[in-house]
N, C-alpha and C positions, 0 to 999 in steps of 0.2 A: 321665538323672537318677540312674539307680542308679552309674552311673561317676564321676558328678558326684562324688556321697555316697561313692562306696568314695574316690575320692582324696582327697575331704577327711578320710574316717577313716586316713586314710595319713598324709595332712600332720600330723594332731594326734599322733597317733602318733609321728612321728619327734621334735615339738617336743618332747614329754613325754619323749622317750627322752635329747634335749640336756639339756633341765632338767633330770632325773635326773643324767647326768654331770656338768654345772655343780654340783651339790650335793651329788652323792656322796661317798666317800672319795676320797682325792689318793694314785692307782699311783704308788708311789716303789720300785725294785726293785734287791735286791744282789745283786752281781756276785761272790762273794768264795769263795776258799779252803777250803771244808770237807773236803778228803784232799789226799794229796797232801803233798811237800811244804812245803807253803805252810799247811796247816793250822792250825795255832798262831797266827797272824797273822789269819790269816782268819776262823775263829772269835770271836776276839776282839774281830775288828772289827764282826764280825756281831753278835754279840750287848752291843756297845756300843750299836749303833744299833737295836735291839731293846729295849733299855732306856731309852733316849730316846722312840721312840713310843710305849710304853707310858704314860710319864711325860704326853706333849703328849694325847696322846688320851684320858687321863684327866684331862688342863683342856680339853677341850672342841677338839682340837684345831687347824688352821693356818684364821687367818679363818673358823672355826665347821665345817671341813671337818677328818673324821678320816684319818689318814695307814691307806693301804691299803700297808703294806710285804709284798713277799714276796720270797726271797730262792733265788738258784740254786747249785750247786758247780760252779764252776769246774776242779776236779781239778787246781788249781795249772797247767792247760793253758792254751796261750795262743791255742789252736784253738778249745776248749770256750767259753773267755772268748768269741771274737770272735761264736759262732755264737749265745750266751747273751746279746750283746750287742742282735746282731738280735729275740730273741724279746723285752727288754726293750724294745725300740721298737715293736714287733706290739703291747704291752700298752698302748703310750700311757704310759709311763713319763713322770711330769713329774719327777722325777730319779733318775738312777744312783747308789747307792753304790757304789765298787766299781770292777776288783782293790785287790786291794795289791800283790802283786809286779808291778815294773815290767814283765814278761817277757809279761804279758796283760796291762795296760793299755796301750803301744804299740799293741796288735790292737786290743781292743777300744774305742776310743778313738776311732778314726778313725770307724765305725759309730754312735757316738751323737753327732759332730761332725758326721757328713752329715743326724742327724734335728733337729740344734739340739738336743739335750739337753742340762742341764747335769749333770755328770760329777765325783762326789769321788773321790780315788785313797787311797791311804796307800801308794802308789809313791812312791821317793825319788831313784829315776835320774834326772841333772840334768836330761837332753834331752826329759825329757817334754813339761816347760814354754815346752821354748825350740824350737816346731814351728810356732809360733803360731796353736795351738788355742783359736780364744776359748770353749768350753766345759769346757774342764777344771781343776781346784781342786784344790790339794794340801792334804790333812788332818797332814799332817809337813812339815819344812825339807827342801828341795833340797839336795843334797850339797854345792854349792855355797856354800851359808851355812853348812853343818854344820862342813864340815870345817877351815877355816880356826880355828875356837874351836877344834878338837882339836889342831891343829898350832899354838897357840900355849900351851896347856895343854903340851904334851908339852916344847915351849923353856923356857916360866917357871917353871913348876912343879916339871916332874920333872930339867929341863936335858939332855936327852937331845940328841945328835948325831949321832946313828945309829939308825935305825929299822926294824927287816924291817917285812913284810909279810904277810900269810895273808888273800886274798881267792879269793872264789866267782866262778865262770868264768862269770856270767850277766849278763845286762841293768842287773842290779843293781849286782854285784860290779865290771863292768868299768865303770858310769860312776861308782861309788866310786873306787877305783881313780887312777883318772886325776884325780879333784876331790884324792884325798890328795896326790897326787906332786905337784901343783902348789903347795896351801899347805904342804907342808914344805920344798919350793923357796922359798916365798918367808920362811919361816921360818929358812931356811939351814940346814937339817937334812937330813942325807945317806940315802938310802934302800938299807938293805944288801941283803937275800937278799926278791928278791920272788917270793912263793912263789903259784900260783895253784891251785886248788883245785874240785873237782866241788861240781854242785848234789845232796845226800842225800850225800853221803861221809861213809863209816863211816870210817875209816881215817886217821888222821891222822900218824901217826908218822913216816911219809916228811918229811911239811911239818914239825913239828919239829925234824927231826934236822937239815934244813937253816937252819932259825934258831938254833938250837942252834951250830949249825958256823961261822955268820957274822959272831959277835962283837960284834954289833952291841948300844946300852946298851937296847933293847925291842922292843916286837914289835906292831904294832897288829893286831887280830882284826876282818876283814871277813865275816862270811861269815854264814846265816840260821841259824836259834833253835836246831833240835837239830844243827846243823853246829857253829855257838858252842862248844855242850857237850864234845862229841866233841874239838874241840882243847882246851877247858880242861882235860878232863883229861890229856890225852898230854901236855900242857905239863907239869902237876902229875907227870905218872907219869917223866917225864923228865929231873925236876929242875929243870924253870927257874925261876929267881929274880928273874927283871928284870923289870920294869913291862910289863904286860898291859892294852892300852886296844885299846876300843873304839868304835865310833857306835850309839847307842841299843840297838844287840841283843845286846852283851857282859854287860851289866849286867839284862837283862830276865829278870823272874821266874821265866818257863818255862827259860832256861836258869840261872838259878839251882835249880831244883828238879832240874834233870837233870844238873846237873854233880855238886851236891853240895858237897861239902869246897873241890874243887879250884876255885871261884866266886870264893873268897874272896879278897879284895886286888885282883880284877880293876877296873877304872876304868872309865869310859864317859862321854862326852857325851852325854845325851839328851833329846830334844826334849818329848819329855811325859814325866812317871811316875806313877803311884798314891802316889807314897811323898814327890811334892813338899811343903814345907812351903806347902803353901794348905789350907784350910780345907775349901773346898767341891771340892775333887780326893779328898783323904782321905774325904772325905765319901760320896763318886761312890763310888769303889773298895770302902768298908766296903757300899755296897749291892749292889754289882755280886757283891762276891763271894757275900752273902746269895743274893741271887737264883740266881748260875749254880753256887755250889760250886766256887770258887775264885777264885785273887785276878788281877786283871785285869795286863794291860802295857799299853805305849802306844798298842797297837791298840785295845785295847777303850776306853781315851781320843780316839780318833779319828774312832771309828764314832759315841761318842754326839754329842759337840761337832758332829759334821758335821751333824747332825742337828739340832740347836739352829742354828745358819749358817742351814740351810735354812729353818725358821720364822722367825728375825728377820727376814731379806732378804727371804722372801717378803712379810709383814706392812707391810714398808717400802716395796714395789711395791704393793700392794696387792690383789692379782690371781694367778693361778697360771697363768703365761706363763714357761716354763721358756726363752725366747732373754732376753726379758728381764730374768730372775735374773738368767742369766749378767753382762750387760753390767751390772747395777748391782753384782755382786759385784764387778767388777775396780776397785780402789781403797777400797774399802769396809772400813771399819773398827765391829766389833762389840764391847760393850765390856759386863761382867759386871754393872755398875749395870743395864744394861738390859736385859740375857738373861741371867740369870746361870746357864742351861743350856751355856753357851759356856766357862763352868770360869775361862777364863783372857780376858785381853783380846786379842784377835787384829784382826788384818790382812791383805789381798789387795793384791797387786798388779796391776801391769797383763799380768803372763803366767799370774797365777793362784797366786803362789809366796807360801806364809805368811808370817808373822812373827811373833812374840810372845815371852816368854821361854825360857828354857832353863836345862838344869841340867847339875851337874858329879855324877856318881854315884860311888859304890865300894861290892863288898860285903866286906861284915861279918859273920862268924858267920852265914852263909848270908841273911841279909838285905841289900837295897838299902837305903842310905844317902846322900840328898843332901846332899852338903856346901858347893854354892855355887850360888849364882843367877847366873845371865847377862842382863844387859838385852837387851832388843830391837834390833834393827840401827837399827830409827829409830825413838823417843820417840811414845805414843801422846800 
């Protein structure tokens, strides 16, 4: 009898300890860039999606459950990522936010696909999406939809026919890279001095002086936020005068603070901004920067939105069944009447690849300035 009794204080025991879990906060845990770097990025993104939970958990958070976020450094490592990936699944993570850099999403990617997790990146290498992971969601455009707008912007626009190059030697850089040389191929646009380039390179003048030399009518800038800087100014300290474009991180605030002067006139395609004309983006960014003491970039738009994604689809499933997310996110379309924590109207596909709109940047007396809107690839 007393064995009886100890197992059944056993069994209630464990039952109460499910119910607790059923009812507790929902582990959601980020993967993301705090040194390193990748820092800039990751930060941002971190503390977008910091300001989302905040926001949900203060309405009562996801189906009356409060979001239990905690967040790791990555050290912009893609070893750290994958190991940080595993401790995320030891927690019962019902989702990952997290890397950005595509160079630790690869790694750790594969670890929260063998636990069924679903997975946001603000990774932009094409091949992410195209491994066919059904867990993982891009918070940005695929290079592959990015960059054909810039190589058509760089024909109509600027009418260039010639175009170097300045990309970063990583994961990132090389499936840039190869997404650019294809749409100005099919743009008809010739690719002069392709100049590749370290991840943290102080030093840029070498890669100048070869754009400089190769006559070409501009120059597209690849490469991450204080790399950015670092050629805009050797470009400015050098002389160059021809059209300086980039993909989202030419134009992004932290390398407009760190360039300085030399920012100005630079161009950019980019997929989110703090500085878009919508209302409730400006909106975001004037709190964001209240809160962290300073003003956000696209990352810190990527971290909160993912995070609003993750509430609507959960609320739409009804249930916190992270395989299930995943398969109702692919095709799923979220739209600001309805979450209007989602900023903008967005879309999934069937590999996980966004959509929504997009903008044409330049700055200005040290400010980002959007001067065109881009529809979505397909009409919500």
């Amino acid at each position: 009898m007393k064995r009886f009794a100890g197992w059944i204080g056993a069994m209630m025991l464990g039952v109460a300890a499910t119910a607790a879990a059923q009812n507790g906060p929902v582990p959601i845990v980020g993967l993301v860039e705090l040194s390193g770097p990748g820092a800039v990025s990751g930060t941002n993104f971190n503390d977008g999606a910091r300001m989302a939970v905040e926001e949900i958990n203060a309405k009562g958070g996801i189906l009356g459950r409060k979001i239990d976020y905690t967040f790791n450094d990555t050290q912009s490592n893609p070893g750290v990522a994958k190991a940080l990936a595993q401790k995320a699944v030891d927690q019962n993570a019902y989702v990952v936010m997290g890397p950005v850099f595509s160079g630790s999403i690869f790694v750790s990617m594969e670890v929260t696909r063998k636990a069924e997790i679903t997975n946001f990146t603000g990774g932009e290498a094409a091949n992410i999406t195209q491994q066919g992971n059904p867990y993982i969601f891009r918070t940005s455009f695929t290079q592959a939809n990015a960059m054909p707008r810039v190589a058509r912007y760089m024909k109509n626009a600027l009418k260039l026919k010639t175009v170097d190059m300045i990309w970063v030697n990583n994961d990132f850089g090389k499936g840039g890279h190869d997404e650019f040389i294809k749409a100005i191929n099919a743009e008809g646009i010739k690719l002069g001095a392709d100049v590749s380039t370290d991840q943290g390179q102080v030093d840029f003048s070498g890669a100048v002086l070869k754009v400089k030399q190769s006559g070409s009518d501009g120059v597209f800038v690849y490469v991450n936020e204080e790399e950015a800087a670092r050629a805009l100014r050797e470009l400015a300290k050098q002389g160059y005068n021809k059209p300086r474009v980039g993909e989202t991180t030419l134009t992004g605030q932290k390398v407009i603070e760190l360039a300085g002067p030399a920012a100005n006139g630079a161009i950019a395609h980019v997929g989110l901004s703090p500085d878009a004309p919508i209302p409730a983006v400006r909106a975001f960014a004037e709190k964001f920067q209240k809160e962290f003491k300073y003003k956000p970039d696209h990352n810190g738009i990527k971290g909160y939105t993912a995070m609003y994604v993750v509430k609507a689809m959960t609320e739409k499933i009804g249930k916190f069944d992270s395989k299930a997310l995943a398969a109702a996110l692919h095709g799923a379309t979220v739209l600001v009447k309805d979450h209007p924590g989602v900023l903008m109207n967005v879309s999934f596909d069937k590999n996980g690849d966004i959509d929504r709109e997009s903008f044409m940047s330049k700055v200005e007396n040290g400010k980002q300035v959007v001067f065109e809107t881009l529809p979505p690839l397909h009409p919500f």
